[in-house]
Structures are given as structure tokens and as C-alpha cells.
C-alpha positions in Angstrom: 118.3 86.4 30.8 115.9 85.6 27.7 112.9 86.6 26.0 111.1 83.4 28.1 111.9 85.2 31.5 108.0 86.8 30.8 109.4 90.3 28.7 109.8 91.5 25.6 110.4 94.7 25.5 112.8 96.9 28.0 112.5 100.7 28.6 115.6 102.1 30.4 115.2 105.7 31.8 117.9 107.5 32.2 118.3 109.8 35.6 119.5 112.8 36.4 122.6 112.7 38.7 120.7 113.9 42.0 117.4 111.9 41.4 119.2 108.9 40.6 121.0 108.8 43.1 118.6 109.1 45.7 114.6 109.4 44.1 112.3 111.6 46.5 109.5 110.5 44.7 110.2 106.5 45.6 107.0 105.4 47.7 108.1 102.4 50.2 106.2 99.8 48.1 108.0 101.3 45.1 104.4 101.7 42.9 106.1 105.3 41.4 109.2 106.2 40.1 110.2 109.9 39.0 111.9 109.1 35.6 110.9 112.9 34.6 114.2 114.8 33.8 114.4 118.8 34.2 114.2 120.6 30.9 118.1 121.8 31.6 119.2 118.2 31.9 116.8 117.0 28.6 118.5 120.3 26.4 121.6 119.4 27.9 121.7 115.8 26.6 120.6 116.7 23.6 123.2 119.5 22.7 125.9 117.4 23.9 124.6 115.0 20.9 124.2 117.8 18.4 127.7 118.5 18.9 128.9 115.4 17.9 129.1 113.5 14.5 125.6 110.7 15.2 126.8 107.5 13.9 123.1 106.8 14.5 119.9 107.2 12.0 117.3 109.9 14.0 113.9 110.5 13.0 110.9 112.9 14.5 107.7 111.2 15.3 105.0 112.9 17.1 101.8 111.3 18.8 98.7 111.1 21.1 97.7 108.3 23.4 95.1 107.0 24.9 95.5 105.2 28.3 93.1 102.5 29.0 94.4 100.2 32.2 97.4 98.6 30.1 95.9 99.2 26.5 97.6 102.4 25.1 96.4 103.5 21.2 98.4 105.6 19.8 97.9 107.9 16.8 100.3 109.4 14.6 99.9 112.8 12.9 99.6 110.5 9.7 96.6 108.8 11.2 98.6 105.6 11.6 97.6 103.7 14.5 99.2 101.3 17.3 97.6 99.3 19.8 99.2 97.3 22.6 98.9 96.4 25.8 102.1 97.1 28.1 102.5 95.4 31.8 105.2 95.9 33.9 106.8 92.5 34.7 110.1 93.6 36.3 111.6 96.8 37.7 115.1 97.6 38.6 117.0 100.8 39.7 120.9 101.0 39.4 121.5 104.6 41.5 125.1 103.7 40.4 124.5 104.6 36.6 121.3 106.6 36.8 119.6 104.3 34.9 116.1 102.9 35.8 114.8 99.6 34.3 111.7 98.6 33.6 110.9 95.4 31.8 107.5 94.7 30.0 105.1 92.9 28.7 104.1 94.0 25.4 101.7 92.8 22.9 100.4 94.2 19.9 96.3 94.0 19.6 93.9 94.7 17.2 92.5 98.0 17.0 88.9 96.5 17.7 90.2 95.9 20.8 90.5 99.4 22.2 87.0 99.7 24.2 84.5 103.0 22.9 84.2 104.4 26.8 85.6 108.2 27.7 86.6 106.9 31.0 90.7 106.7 29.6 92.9 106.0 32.5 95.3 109.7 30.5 95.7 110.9 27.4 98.7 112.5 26.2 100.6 114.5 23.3 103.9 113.6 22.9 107.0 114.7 20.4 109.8 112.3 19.9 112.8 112.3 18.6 114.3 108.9 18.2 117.8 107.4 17.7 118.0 104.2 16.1 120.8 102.5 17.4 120.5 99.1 15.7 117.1 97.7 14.7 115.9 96.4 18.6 117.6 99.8 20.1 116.3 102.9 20.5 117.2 106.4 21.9 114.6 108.3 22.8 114.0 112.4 23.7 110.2 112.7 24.6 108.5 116.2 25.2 104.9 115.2 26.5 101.7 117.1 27.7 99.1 115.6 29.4 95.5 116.8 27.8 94.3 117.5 31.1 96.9 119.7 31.5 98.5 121.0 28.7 100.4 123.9 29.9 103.2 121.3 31.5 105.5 120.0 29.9 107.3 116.7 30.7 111.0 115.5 29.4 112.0 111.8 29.1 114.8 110.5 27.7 114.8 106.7 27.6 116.1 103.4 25.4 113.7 100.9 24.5 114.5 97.4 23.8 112.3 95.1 21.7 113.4 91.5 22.2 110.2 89.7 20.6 112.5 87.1 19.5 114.4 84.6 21.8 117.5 87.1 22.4 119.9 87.0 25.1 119.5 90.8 26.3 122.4 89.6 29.0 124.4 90.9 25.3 122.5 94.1 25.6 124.4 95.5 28.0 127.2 96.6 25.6 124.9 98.8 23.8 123.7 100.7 26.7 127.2 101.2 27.3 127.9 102.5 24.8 124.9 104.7 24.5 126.1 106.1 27.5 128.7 106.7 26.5 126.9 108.8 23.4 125.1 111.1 25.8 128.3 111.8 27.8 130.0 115.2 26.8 
């Protein structure tokens, strides 16, 4: 597969054993997805790194978004601000690995873009901390909050591929490997 199959940019969740083997929150036409870990399973993955010598380059990053249908704007604590659209193009579960792939549609926009309503789609607070595993790979713990309800919090641990350029991600599969690998005590 290549960039021209209608992605560029991959987000792999990965699952906890018992929800990715058999998700209760599947719906028959498959519209949602729990990919949601348990705050065990999140510390759990991340102590089981801790405990190891990171060949990998981590940095914190922290963030709120605004959800408007695809357009998401995000802003960083240092007033830096993204805006993209994201559409799901392709999804794909492997209950075998606990890994859940979705593959997107991504384009950066100009900030202009973002319409001025206060009918957003969410908004959320969420603390990162990333893994770079080489310059398209990411690792990803997320802790989010939704602003509507801030009290809960949410755990995600994902990899993110950006393949803006004419890549064969068919390759990429050795990296996820191997970060698999990485989060495996």
C-alpha cells in the first residue's frame, strides 16, 4: 500500500487483551470503536517503559481541541496553533495483536479556516507524552478530559504514522513490531 491509496496519516490503537479480543462497544455497522484503555493497563505500559533503557527521544506536549465535523484546532499551552481536517478513509481491527487501525485523511488548513460558531462538535484537554520512534513514527500515552466533563479521565495509547510523502507503509510494519515489542515487559 501507498500514500495514493487515499491516506496519509495512520493511527494505530493499541487494545487491551480482553477488549481486543472481543470489543463490547462494536455496533453492527462498526460507526464506534472502544480504543479507551483502563488507567491500570495505560500505568502499566508505561512503567514497563520506564523500566527500560528508551532507545527513543520522548517529549511532553499538552493541548486543547476544538472539534468541528472533521476540522480539529488545536492549541498548545505555548499558544501555537494546528489546524487540520482528519477523515477516516479506512478502518481495520486485528483481535490477534490488539491493535486497531485507522487510516486518515489529513490535511493541514489555514487557521482562517476554523469557522467563529460555539456549536463545536467536543472540545477536549489532553496531556501527551510522545515517543519519537523515527521522524514519521510516533508513540503516544494520551490522558484526555472532555470540557463537558472534566472529572473523567480518558487513557489512549496509540502510534501515529505520517506518510505525506509517496511511502510504502507495507515497510511499516517492522516498526510496529518492534514497538510492540517496546511496550511488552
Amino acid at each position: 500500500m501507498t500514500q495514493n491509496e487515499g491516506f496519509n496519516y495512520v493511527e494505530i490503537a493499541v487494545l487491551e487483551p480482553e477488549v481486543g479480543k472481543s470489543n463490547p462497544k462494536v455496533n453492527a455497522n462498526f460507526s464506534t470503536f472502544q480504543t479507551c484503555v483502563s488507567q491500570s493497563f495505560f500505568n502499566e505500559k508505561l512503567a514497563c517503559i520506564a523500566n527500560k533503557k528508551s532507545p527513543y527521544k520522548f517529549f511532553p506536549k499538552s493541548f486543547k481541541t476544538y472539534v468541528y465535523n472533521d476540522l480539529h484546532l488545536e492549541n498548545t499551552k505555548n499558544q501555537e496553533t494546528n489546524l487540520f481536517s482528519k477523515s477516516i478513509q479506512y478502518y481495520a481491527h486485528n483481535p490477534e495483536k490488539q491493535l486497531f487501525y485507522m487510516f486518515c485523511k489529513k490535511d493541514k488548513k489555514a487557521f482562517h479556516a476554523f469557522p467563529s460558531t460555539s456549536h463545536m462538535s467536543c472540545i477536549f484537554y489532553t496531556n501527551r507524552l510522545a515517543f519519537r520512534i523515527t521522524n514519521r513514527f510516533y508513540l503516544n500515552f494520551d490522558i484526555y478530559r472532555h470540557a463537558q466533563d472534566e472529572n473523567t479521565l480518558y487513557y489512549k495509547i496509540f502510534i501515529n504514522i505520517n506518510c505525506d510523502r509517496n511511502v510504502d507503509v507495507s515497510d511499516d510494519l517492522t516498526f510496529v513490531e518492534k514497538i510492540q515489542q517496546f511496550l511488552s515487559s
